[in-house]
N, C-alpha and C positions, 0 to 999 in steps of 0.2 A: 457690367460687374454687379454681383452682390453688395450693397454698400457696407451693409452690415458686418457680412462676414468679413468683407474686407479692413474697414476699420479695426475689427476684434483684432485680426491677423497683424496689422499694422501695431496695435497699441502691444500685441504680446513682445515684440521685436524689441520694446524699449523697457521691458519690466524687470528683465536681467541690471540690464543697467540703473532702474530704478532702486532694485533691491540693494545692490551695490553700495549705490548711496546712502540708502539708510543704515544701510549695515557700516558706513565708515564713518556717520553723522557723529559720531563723539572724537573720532579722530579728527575730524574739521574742526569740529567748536577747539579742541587742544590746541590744533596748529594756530587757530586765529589767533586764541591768546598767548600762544608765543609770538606772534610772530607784528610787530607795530608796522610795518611796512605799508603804506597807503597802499589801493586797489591798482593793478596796474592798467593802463588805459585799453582800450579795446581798437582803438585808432593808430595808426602807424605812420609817424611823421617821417621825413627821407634822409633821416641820418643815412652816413655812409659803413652803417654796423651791419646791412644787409648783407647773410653769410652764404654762400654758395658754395657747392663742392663739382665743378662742373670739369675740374683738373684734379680730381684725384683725393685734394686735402681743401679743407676749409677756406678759405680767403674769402675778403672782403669781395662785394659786387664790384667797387670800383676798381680795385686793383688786380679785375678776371678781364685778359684780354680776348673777350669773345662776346657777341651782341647778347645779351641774356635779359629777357625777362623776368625777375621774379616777382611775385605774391605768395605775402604773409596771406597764414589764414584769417587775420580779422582784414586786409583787405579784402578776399574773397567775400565774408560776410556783409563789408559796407555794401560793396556791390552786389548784393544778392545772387552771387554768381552759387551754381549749385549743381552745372554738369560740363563735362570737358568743352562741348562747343562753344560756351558761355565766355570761357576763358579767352578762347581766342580773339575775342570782340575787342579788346582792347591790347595787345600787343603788334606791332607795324607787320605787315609782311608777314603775318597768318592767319590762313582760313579754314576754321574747325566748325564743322557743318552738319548736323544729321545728315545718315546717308537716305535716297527712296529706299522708299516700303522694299522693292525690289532687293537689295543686296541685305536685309535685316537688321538688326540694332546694332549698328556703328556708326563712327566718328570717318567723315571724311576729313581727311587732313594733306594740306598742302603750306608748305615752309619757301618763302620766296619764289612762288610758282613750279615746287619739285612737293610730288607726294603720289597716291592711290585713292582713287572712288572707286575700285571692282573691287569687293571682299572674298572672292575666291581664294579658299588657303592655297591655289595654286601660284596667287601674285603675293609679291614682297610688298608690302609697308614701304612708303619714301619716306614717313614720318617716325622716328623710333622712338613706342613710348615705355618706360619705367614706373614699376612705382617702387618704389624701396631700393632701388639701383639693379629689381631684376626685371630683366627684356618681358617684355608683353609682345608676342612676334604679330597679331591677326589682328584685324581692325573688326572682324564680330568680335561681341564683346568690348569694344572698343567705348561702346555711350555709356563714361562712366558717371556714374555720381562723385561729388566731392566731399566724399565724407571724412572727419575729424581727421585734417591733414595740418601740416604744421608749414607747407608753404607749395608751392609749385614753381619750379623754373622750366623755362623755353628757350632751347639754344639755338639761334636761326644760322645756318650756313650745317657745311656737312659737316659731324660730328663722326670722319670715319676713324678716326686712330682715338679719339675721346672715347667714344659709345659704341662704336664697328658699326654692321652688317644695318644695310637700311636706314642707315639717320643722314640718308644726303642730301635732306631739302633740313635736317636739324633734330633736336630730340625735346620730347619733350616728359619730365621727371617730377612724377609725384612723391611727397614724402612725407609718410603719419605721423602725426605727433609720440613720441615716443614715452614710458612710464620715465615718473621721477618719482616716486613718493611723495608729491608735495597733495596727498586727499584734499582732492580740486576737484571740480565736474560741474554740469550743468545738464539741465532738463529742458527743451523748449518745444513748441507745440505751435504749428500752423494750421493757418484755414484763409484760404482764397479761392479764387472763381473754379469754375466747372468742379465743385466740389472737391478742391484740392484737401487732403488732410494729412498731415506728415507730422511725422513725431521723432525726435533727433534725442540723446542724451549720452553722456560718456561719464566715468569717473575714473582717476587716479590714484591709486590707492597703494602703501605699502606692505607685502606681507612677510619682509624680514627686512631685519638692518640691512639686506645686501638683495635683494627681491624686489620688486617694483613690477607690479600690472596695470595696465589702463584696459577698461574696457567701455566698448562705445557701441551704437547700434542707432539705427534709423530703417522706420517704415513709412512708407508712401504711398498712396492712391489718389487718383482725382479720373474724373471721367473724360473722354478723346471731344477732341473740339471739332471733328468731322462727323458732320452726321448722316448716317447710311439709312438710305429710303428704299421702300420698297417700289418699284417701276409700275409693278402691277395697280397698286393699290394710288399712286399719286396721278395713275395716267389711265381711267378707267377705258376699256374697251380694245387696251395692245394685245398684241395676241401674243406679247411676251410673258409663260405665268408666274404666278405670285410667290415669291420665296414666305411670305408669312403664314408660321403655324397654325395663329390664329388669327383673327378678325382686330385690324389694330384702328382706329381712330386718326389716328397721328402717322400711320404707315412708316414709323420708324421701328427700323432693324437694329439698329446699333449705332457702335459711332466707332473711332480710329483716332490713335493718338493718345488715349488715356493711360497714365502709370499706374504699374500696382508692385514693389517692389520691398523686398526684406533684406536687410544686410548686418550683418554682426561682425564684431575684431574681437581680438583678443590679442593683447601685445603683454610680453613680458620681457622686465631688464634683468638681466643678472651680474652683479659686479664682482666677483670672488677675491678679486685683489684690486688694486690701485690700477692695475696695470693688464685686467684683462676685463672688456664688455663684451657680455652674450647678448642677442637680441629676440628673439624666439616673437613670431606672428604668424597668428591662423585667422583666416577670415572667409565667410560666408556669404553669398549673394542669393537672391531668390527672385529672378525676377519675373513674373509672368502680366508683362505690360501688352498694352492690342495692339494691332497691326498698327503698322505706321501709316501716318497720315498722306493721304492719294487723293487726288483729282485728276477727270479726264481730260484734257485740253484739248486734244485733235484727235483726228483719224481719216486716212488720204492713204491713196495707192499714188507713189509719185513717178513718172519717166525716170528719175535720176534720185535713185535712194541715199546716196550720199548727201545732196543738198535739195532741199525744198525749200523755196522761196514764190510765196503767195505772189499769181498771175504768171507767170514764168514757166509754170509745170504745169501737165496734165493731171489733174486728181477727178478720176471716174467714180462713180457711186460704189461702196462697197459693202456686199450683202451676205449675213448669216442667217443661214433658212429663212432666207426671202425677205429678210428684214432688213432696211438699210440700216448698218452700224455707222458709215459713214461718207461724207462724198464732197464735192467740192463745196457744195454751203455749208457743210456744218454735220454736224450728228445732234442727234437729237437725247444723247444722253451725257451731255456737255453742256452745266449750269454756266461755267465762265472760262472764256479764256483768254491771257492776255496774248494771244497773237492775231487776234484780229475776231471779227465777226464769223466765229465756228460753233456759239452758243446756240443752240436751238432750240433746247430743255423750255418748257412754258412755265413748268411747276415752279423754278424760282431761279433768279440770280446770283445767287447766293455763292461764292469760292471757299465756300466749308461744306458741302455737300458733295456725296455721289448716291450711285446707285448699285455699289459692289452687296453680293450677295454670298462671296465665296462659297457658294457652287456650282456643278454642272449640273443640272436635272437631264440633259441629253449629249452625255459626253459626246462629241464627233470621231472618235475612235470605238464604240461601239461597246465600249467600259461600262460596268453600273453608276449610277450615281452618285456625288461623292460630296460632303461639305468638308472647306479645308480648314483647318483650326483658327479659331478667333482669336491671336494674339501672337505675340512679338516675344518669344519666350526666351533668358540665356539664364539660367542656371550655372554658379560657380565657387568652387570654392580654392584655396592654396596655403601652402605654410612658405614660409622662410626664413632661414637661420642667419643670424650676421655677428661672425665672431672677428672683434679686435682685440690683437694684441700686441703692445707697447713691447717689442722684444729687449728694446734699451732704450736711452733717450732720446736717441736718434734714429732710431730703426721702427717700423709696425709693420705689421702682419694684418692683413685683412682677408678674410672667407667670407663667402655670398653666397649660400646655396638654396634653392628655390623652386618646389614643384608646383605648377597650376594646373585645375584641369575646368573645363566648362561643357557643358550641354544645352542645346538649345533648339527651339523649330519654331518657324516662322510662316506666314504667307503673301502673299501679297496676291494682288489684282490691277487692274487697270481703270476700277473705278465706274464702268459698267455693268448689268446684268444678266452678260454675254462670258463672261473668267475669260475674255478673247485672250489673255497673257496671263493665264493662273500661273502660279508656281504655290508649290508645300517644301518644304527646305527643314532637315536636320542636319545639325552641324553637333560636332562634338571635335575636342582637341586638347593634348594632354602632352605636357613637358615637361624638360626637368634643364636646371642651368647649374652649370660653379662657377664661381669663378676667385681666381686667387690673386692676392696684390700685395705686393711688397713695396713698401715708401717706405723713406731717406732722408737727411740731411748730410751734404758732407760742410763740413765749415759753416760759416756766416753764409757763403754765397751759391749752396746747390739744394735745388730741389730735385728729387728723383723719384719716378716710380715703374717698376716691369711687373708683368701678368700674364695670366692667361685664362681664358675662355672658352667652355665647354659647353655643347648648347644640343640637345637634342628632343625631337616633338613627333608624335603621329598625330594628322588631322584626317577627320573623315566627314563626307555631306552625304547625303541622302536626297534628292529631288525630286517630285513629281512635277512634268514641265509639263503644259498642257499650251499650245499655240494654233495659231489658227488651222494652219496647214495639219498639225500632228503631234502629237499626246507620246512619252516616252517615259521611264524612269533613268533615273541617275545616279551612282554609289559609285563614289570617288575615293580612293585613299593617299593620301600624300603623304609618306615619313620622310624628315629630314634630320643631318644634322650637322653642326659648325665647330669646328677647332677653330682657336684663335689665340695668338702672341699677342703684346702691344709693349710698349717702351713710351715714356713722355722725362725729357731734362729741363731743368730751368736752370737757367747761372745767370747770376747778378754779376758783372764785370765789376761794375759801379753801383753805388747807392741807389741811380736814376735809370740805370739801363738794364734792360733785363731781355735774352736772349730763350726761345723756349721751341723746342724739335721734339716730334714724336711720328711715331711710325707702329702699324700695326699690320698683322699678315693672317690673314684668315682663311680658311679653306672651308669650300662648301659642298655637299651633297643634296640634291633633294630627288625625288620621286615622285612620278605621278600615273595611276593605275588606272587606268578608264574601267567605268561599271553601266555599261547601257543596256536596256532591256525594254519590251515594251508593255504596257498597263497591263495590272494583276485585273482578270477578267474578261480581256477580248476572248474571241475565238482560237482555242489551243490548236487547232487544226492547220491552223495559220500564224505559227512559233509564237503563240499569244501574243500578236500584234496588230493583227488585221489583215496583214502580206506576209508572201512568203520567206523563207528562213533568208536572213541576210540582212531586212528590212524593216522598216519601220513607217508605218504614216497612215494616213486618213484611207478608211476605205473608200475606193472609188475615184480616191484621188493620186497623187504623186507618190510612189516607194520614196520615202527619204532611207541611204544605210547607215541609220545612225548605230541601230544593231552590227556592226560588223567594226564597229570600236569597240566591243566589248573586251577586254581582258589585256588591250594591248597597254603597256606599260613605257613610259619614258622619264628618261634621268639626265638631270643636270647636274653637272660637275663641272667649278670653277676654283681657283683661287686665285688672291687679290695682296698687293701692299697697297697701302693708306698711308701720306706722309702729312705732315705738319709743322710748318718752320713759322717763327711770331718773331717779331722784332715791337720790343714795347720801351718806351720813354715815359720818364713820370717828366713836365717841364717844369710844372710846379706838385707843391707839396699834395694840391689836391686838381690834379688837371693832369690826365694821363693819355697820350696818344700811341698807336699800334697801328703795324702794318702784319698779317699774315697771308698766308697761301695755305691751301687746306682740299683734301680728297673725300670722297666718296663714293659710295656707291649700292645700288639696288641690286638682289641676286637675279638673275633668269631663270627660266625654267618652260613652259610647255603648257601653250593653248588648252584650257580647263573647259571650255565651252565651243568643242569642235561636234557640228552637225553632221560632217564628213568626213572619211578619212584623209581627205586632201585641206583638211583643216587643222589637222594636228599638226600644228607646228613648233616648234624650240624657240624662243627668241634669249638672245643674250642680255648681261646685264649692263643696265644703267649706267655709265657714269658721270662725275663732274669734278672740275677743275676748279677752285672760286679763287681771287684773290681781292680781297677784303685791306680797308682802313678806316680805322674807328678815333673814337677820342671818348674817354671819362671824363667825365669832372662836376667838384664840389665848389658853389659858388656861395659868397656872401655870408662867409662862416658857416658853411654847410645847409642854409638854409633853401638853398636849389640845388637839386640834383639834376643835370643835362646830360645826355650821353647819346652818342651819333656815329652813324656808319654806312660806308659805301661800299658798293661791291661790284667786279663783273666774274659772273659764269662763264666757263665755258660746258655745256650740258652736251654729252654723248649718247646715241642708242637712244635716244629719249622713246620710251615704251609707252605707247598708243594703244585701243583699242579700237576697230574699223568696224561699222556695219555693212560693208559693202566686202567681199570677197570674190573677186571675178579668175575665172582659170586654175577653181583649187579642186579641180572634181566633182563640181557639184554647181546649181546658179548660183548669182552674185549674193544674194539671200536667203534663206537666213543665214545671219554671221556675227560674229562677236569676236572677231578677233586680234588679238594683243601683237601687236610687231614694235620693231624700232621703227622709227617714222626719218630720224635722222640727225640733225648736229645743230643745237643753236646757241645764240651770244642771249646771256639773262644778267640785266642791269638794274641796280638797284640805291635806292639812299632810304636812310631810318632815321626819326632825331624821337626821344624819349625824353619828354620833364617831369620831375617831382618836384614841386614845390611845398612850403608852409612860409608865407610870408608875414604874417602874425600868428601868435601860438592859434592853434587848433582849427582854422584854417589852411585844408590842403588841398593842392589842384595838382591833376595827373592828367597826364596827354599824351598823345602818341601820332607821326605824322610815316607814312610812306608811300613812295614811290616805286615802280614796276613797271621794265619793260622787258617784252620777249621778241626773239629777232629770230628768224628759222636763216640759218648758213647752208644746208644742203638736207637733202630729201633723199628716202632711199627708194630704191626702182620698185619695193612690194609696197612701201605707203604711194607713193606718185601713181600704182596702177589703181588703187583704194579710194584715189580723189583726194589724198592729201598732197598739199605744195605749201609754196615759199611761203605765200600772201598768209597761211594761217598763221594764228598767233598764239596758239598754246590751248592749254586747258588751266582753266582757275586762274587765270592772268588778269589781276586786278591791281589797273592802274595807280589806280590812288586809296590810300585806305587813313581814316583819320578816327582820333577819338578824345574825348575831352570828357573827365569828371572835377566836380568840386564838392566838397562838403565841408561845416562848418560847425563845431562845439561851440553851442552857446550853452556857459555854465548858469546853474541857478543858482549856487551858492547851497543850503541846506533839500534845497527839493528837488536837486539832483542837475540832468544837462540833457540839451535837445540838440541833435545835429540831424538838418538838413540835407540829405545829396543829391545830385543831379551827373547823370550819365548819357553822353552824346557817342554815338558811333554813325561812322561813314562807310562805308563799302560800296566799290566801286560794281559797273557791270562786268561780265564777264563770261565766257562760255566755255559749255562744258563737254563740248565736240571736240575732235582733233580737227578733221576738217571742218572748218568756222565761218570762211571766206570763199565765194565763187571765185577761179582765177580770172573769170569773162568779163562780169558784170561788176565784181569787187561789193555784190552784197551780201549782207553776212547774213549767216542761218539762222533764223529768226528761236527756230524749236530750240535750239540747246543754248540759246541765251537766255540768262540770269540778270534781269535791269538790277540797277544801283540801291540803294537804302539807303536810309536814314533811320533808325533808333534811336528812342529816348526813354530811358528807365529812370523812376525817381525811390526815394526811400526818405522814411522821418522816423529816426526812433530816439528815446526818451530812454535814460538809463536814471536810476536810483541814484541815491550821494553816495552810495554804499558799494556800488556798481554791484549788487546781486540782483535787482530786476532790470530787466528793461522788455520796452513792447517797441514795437515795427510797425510801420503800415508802407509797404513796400507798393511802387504802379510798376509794370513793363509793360513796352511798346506805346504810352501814353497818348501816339497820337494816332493808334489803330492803325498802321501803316499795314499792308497787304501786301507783300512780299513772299519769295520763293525758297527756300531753303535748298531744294534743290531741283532739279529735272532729270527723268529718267527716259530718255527718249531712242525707244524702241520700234522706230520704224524698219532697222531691218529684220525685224522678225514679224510682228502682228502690225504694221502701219499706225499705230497710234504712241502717244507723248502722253506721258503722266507726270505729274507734278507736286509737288510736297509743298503745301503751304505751312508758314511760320504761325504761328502763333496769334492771334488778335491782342485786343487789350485785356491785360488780366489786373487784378489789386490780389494782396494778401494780409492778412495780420500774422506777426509770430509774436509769443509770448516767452520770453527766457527768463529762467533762474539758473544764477552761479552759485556754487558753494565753494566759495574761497576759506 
């Protein structure tokens, strides 16, 4: 990246909002002097005032029979948390994860081991995310920032009659701070390692007695923590040649991982009466961040493509134009890896390096030459309207209507100077939702709300796939879209008893249009593909007909009820326990990544059964907050994706295919504490438990190489997290608080089949060992609370770890791997104008 221009770029993103503030600097100094009220804290102790609307209408967290996480935005800020994955580090029983380079910038998410890692808009989300209460259906786009939000909740279990369509592992719902006219805002400016610079500001501001705007905005850059070498120049004398244009020193090409990203809101309130709020929000994304971060860890031709397991299998040398790529010792453009001794690379050790060049200088399909775009692009922007009205004291009215649209291209590699697994990827995707809701009171003792839900999207990708065997293009278009009812009761019999049932019925449609073709530029003689008409593939080598998917078209259509019965007990005034039972489920739909036409396949949806028992409660005068919960699944059709495809018209590989795998029991326990056991001392923790049990296996996962023995995908056994921080006041020179954040995450794998049924050893490639994190923070606020400065560490004890694994041995024989982050420091500098 440009630094220069990139910083320009980044500081212009916040001058909107800086002008703002100046322009409303007399209405601040006004407010102050009306207003004697001390500064209000920026720390969040665990009263039980925490407000959640995860049923419909407001209620306290304790008194929400459903396991919910929430965060205040100034706990986001203690914890330095700043993008969706972040979040998840400290809630039990979720794992929110950059996805690999391969599927582009998104959030994998999984909710008590139910979620999606494939981002094809042909697969459902298991995770349902929100922000403003309207559906975000695609996990592209999914890596979001957490900018000027007023709190985030995570409802773990399915959310199908609450949220519908896709929230059967839970949802998780962001929510902006909204205008008050209280001309508030703040300015604040970072700078930490790899050249981090970001710059954040909002204001608040009234522009009528009944008008209210906040506007906010944040730019970001910093440069990629992988750094990409050139092969030629680090390994004189390969006969692999040099991607550099010109003569470098340092033989560095680039790097991976770096942000560069612009985002702007604009939120407006309107109040016309007592008794009616409009909510009007537009906002803007820009993000052109570089590829995601890739290493090569292996490369092996194995006997049995579904499991490789080191000494067990035959791994013969594997060679592109005469050059071993790779073989049983090792490859030689593999700096580290942790599956054993496959490193061979001389130039360095180092598990922040490759030698991706994204290019081909000698496609193997007979194409020109081609460099694929340096970065991780989504581009987006959406409005949404949200009108309440009090129709009487008892009754409201609420509308939610919401268009988003985004664009974006990505690429990825495998981290060698071969593109052996190029892919160029545009996606684009455009929706619109309503949804209408009507709440109630009858009496003291009914709560009431009915709706309906209206949801339609077209999404389209574009792909150039480049693999060993054969080089194709891809244009895909999927339009879907969802009607939806839903009903939720509450009755209080009793003061202490509260009984709560809902049900929802959704109907789906989706589509998906296959667009195969082969590279602009072969030989047109030979239906510009190399072969003749029907076909696709390497000259000289195998016809794959990936050509003869073109235009065919498949559609799923389902509809679903979703029920929800609660039984809740308050036993004391602040100690509340519940038993519920609760539905969901994932849509179906039709193999998005068939090389064959014996690959197109339909798979059905998802579903799950949980029944769930919790307990609230406020201990020691409100001073501890505890709250805990157990559950068993029962999970159905659970949707799998197989590298192995044997008997589908074509060899067992290449494949990528999504099936039901079959039926299993998913058990679980959460215990959550807030404490402050002396003023301004707080400790937060989080403890859970996971297990998955496979019940039956279906005849096309058993012929795939899945059975009993495996044990899921993202199944992490144990997951733990501890923060404390502490306000020490100084009296006239202001207050220093200390924090410290610990996270655990267990191992876990990210295959379906994980387990030999023979040997009982697990697959070494799609396993993800365990971590340990520890992020610290010390910031210093003013007595005035309008300064304060930061010095934030994460990862403090440089722990090496995986974020994810993308392992693609059934297509190109080689595992790429997404390393986390090393140790970084930052300073940030804020000013509030209260």
């Amino acid at each position: 990246m440009n630094f220069h221009m990139s910083f320009l770029r980044c500081a212009a993103s916040v001058t909107a909002v800086a002008a703002a503030l100046v322009v409303s600097t007399p209405a601040f100094s006004q407010a102050a002097a009306e207003n004697d009220e001390p500064p209000q804290r920026t720390d969040t102790p665990p009263s039980n005032e925490i407000v959640v609307t995860a049923q419909f209408r407001e209620q306290n967290l304790q008194d929400t029979p459903i396991a919910i996480t929430a965060l205040s935005a100034e706990m986001l800020e203690a914890r330095g948390q700043q993008d969706l994955t972040e979040v998840g580090r400290s809630a039990p029983n979720v794992t929110l994860r950059e996805a690999p380079a391969t599927y582009g910038p998104a959030t994998i998410a999984y909710i008590r081991g139910v979620g999606q890692r494939d981002t094809s808009f042909a697969l459902e989300p298991g995770v349902g995310i929100y922000i403003d209460d309207v559906y975000f259906p695609t996990l592209h786009g999914s890596l979001m920032q957490l900018v000027d939000l007023e709190r985030v909740e995570i409802l773990r279990g399915p959310q199908g009659t609450l949220a519908g369509q896709n929230s059967i592992g839970g949802a998780i719902k962001l929510y902006s701070k909204k205008p008050s006219g209280s001309n508030t805002g703040y300015l604040q400016v970072t700078y930490g390692s790899y050249d981090r610079m970001e710059l954040r500001g909002a204001a608040d501001f009234a522009l009528t007695d009944n008008l209210y705007a906040r506007l906010s905005g944040t730019g970001v850059r910093s440069d990629g923590y992988i750094k990409r070498y050139d092969y030629a120049c680090t390994h004189p004398g390969t006969a692999i040649p040099t991607s550099l244009k010109v003569p470098s020193d340092d033989c560095l090409l680039g790097t991976e991982g770096g942000k560069e990203y612009l985002a702007g809101r604009l939120a407006l309130r309107w109040e016309p009466t007592s008794r009616i709020t409009v909510d009007l929000v537009g906002d803007m994304t820009e993000d052109e961040s570089e590829n995601g971060p890739t290493t090569l860890l292996f490369v092996g031709q194995s006997a049995a493509p579904g499991l490789v397991v080191p000494g067990t299998t035959n791994l013969p040398a594997f060679f592109i134009n005469g050059v071993a790529y790779g073989g049983p010792d090792g490859s030689p453009f593999i700096a580290y890896s942790p599956f054993g001794n496959y490193a061979l690379d001389t130039f360095s050790d180092s598990p922040y390096i490759n030698y991706e060049n994204y290019a081909d200088l000698d496609p193997r399909d007979g194409s020109p030459p081609y460099q694929a775009p340096l970065k991780a692009a989504i581009d987006s922007w959406g409005v949404s309207l949200n009108v309440a009205v009090e129709l009487t004291d008892t009754l409201n009215l609420t509308s939610i209507t919401g268009y988003r649209e985004f664009s974006g291209i990505y690429s990825s590699g495998d981290g060698s100077p071969y593109t052996n697994t190029s892919q160029i990827n545009e996606v684009f995707n455009e929706q619109f939702s309503q949804e209408l809701r009507l709440s109630g009171e009858i009496g003291d003792n009914v709560n009431f709300t009915v709706g309906g839900f209206y949801f339609d999207k077209f999404s389209h990708s574009e792909s150039y796939i480049g693999l060993t065997a054969f080089q194709f293009t891809q244009a895909d278009e999927i339009p879907a879209e969802t009607l939806a009812a839903f009903a939720n009761l509450e009755f209080r019999p009793t003061d202490r008893l509260t009984l709560i049932g809902g049900i929802r019925y959704t109907d789906q449609e989706k589509t998906f249009r296959y667009g195969r073709s082969g590279v602009p530029g072969s030989d047109p003689a030979l239906n510009n593909s190399g072969f003749p008409p029907g076909t696709i593939g390497t000259p000289g080598g195998t016809p794959f007909q990936v050509a003869a998917l073109d235009g065919r078209e498949e559609t799923y259509k389902g509809d679903r009820f979703d029920y929800r019965a609660v039984v809740q007990y308050d036993i004391l005034d602040d100690v509340m326990v519940y038993g519920q039972f609760s539905t969901g489920f994932k849509g179906g739909g039709v193999n998005p990544r068939a090389f064959f036409p014996g690959q197109a396949l339909p798979h059905d949806p998802e579903t799950l059964d949980a029944y769930e028992v919790g307990f609230k409660s406020s201990l020691f005068d409100r001073l501890v907050r505890l709250n805990g919960a157990a559950f068993w699944n029962n999970y159905s059709d659970i949707l799998v994706t197989t590298n192995n495809c044997p008997g589908l018209g074509g060899p067992p590989t290449p494949c990528a295919l999504p099936l039901n795998a079959g039926e299993a029991e998913v058990r679980g326990a959460e215990l959550e504490l807030n404490a402050e056991p002396i003023p301004g001392f707080l400790i937060d923790a989080s403890l859970a438990y996971l297990d998955f049990d496979y019940k039956s296996i279906s005849a096309q996962a058993a012929t795939s190489g899945i059975g009993l023995e495996d044990n899921g995908q993202y199944i992490q056994e144990w997951q733990w997290s501890i923060g404390a921080q502490y306000r020490i006041e100084m009296g006239g020179s202001g207050s220093l608080t200390p924090r410290i954040d610990v996270n655990f995450e267990d191992d876990f794998n990210r295959n379906a089949d994980n387990v030999d049924a023979v040997t009982e050893a697990r697959d070494i490639f799609g396993h993800i060992d365990s971590r340990v994190l520890v992020n610290g923070r010390l910031t210093y606020r003013s007595a005035d609370e309008n300064w304060e400065i930061a010095l934030e560490g994460k990862n403090l004890t440089n722990k090496l770890y995986y974020s994810d694994i993308f392992d693609n041995r059934g297509s190109t024989q080689s595992v790429q791997g997404s390393p986390g982050m090393p140790r970084t420091f930052a300073v940030t500098l804020k000013h509030n104008f209260q």
